[in-house]
N, C-alpha and C positions, 0 to 999 in steps of 0.2 A: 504494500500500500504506500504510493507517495508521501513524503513526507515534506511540505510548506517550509522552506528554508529561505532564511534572511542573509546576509553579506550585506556590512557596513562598513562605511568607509570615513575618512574622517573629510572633507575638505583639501584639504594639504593634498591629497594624493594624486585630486585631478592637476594634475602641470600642466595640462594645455582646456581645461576647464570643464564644464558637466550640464552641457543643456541636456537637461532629461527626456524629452521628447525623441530628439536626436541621436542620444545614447543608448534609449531602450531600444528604438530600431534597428540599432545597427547593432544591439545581441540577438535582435529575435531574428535576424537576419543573416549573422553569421552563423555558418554551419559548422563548426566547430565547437557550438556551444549546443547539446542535445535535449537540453530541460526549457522550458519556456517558464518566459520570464513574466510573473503578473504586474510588475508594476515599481516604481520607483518611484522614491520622496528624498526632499531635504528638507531637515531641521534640525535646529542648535546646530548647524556645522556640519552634520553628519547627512551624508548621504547611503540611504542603505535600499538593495536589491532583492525583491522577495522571488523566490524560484517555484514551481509547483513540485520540484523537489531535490533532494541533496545532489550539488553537481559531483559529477563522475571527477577523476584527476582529472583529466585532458581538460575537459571542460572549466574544470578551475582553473588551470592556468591555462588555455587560452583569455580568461576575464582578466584574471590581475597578473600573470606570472610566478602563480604559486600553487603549486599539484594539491596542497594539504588543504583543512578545510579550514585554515585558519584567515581571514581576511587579508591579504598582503595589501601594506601599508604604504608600500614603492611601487606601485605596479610598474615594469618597465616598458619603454618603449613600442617593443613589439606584442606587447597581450592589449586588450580592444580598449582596460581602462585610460592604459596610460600612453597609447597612441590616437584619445579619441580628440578632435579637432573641434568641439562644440561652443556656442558663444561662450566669452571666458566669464566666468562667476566673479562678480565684481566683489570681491571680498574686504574691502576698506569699509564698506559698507556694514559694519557692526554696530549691538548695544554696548550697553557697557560692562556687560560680563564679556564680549568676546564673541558673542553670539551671531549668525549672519540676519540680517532685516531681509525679510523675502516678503514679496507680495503672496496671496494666497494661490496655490493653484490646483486646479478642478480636478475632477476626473474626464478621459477621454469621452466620446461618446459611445464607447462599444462596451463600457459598462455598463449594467443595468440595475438601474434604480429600482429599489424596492422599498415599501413602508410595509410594515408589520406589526399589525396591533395585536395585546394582551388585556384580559382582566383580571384583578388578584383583589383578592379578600383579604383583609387582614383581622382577625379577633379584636377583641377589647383584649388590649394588656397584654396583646404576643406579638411575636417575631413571625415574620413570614418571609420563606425562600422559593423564589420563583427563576426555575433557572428554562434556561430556552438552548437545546442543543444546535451548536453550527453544524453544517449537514455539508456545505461547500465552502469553498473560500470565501470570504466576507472584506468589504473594507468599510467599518462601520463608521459614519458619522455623528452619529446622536439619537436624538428623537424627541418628542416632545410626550407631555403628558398630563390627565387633569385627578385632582382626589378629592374628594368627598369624606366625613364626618374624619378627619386628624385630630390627635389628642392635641394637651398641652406643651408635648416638648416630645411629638413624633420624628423620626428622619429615615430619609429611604437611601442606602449604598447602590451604586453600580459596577458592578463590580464580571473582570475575566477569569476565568477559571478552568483549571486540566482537573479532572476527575478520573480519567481512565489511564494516564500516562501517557497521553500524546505528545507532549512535548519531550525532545531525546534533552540529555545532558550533555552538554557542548564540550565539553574534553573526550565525552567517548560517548558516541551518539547508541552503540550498541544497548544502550540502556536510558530510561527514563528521570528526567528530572525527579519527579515522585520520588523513584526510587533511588535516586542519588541522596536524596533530602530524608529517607530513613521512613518515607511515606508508600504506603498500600493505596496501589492503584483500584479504582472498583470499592476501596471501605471510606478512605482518606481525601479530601480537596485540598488542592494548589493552587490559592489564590494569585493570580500570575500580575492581575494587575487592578486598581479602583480607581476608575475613570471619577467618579463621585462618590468621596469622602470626608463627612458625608452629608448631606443635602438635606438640612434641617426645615423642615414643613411649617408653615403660620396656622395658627388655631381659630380657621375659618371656615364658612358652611362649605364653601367650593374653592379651589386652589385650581391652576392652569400652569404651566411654562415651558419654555423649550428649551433642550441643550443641544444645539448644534455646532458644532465645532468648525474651523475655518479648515484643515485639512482631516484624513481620515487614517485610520487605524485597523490594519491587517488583522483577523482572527478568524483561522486554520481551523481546517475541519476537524470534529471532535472537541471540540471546547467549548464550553459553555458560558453564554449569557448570564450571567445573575443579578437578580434584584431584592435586597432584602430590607424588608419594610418593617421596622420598627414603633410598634403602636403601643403609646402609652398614657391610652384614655380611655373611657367606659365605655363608649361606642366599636362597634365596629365601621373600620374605615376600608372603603372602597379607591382604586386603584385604576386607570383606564392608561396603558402603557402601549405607545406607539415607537417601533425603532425606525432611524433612517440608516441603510444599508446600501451598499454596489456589489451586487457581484461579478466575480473577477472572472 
């Protein structure tokens, strides 16, 4: 089964620069590279390449000049990073930690946008986990959402998560993070990552908002969605949860 792998790189490494539109093409186009490529982003500096799955040797160095699955940091000359010719990344252009100022940018159009709505119940005075399995690649941007009867000092997490051991452990992929981390795949969750943490709710009849994000966020099949609603008021509060999604 494919395994959704990522390759980052830092800035620095493109030497002759990193238009992404122009650089993804010209992996998906090189045949020397046998995995297909879903998609590339930069932020904070980093530019990183998601694959539909772990590239072969060849295939990693043909990208950066490095057979191992470790990121080469030089790619040289003759692999596609570091002989690619794309508009140069004006990088003077930082905040003031360092960081590059980028405009936001979209997805192509051969993505396809999806909204996906949920409804979750929450008791008076429980915790409720409502998790939603990814089935395909995902590049998630947000969603928005509206609630009904919140307590006093309710809040809801958003939250990624590996339950089964899908994600490998990046020193020896043969094996799962989970279980690198001393976790039972199938009993145990890996919280990987909380988008919203955590989103404290106003003590009113009806609530609304959206969280959409200005870029999106890769999550590989087998991982789950989670949302956990923290209610703690005498009512039960209802929950009306739409995601905004592309799949890749």
């Amino acid at each position: 089964m494919p395994t959704q792998t990522t390759y980052s790189y830092p800035v620095a490494a493109f030497s002759n620069g990193a238009a992404l539109s122009a650089l993804e093409e010209t992996i998906s186009k090189s045949p020397a590279i046998v995995v297909g490529c879903l998609g590339t982003t930069i932020e904070a500096g980093v530019v990183s390449f998601v694959f539909k799955d772990v590239l072969d040797s060849s295939s990693k160095e043909a990208l950066d000049g490095d057979s191992t699955q470790a990121p080469n940091e030089t790619p040289p000359s003759n692999s596609i990073l570091g002989a690619h010719d794309g508009v140069e990344l004006i990088t003077e252009r930082l905040d003031k930690d360092g960081n590059m100022v980028v405009a936001p940018t979209f997805l192509h159009s051969s993505n396809t946008a999806r909204l996906k709505g949920y409804k979750i119940t929450a008791p008076a005075g429980e915790t409720v986990i409502h998790d939603v399995e990814v089935t395909s690649q995902l590049l998630v941007q947000g969603g928005q959402f509206w609630i009904m009867g919140s307590g006093p000092d309710d809040y809801v997490e958003f939250v990624v998560c590996d339950k089964n051991g899908v994600i490998p452990f990046p020193s020896n992929p043969a094996i799962s993070l989970m279980t690198a981390l001393g976790l039972t795949p199938g009993v145990d969750v890996l919280e990987l990552t909380k988008y919203v943490d955590p989103l404290h709710i106003p003590e009113i009849p009806f609530f609304q908002d959206n969280i959409i994000m200005p870029t999106v966020a890769p999550v590989v099949n087998g991982l789950f969605l989670r949302t956990i609603y923290h209610n703690t008021g005498l009512q039960d509060a209802k929950m009306s949860l739409t995601y905004r999604w592309y799949e890749a």
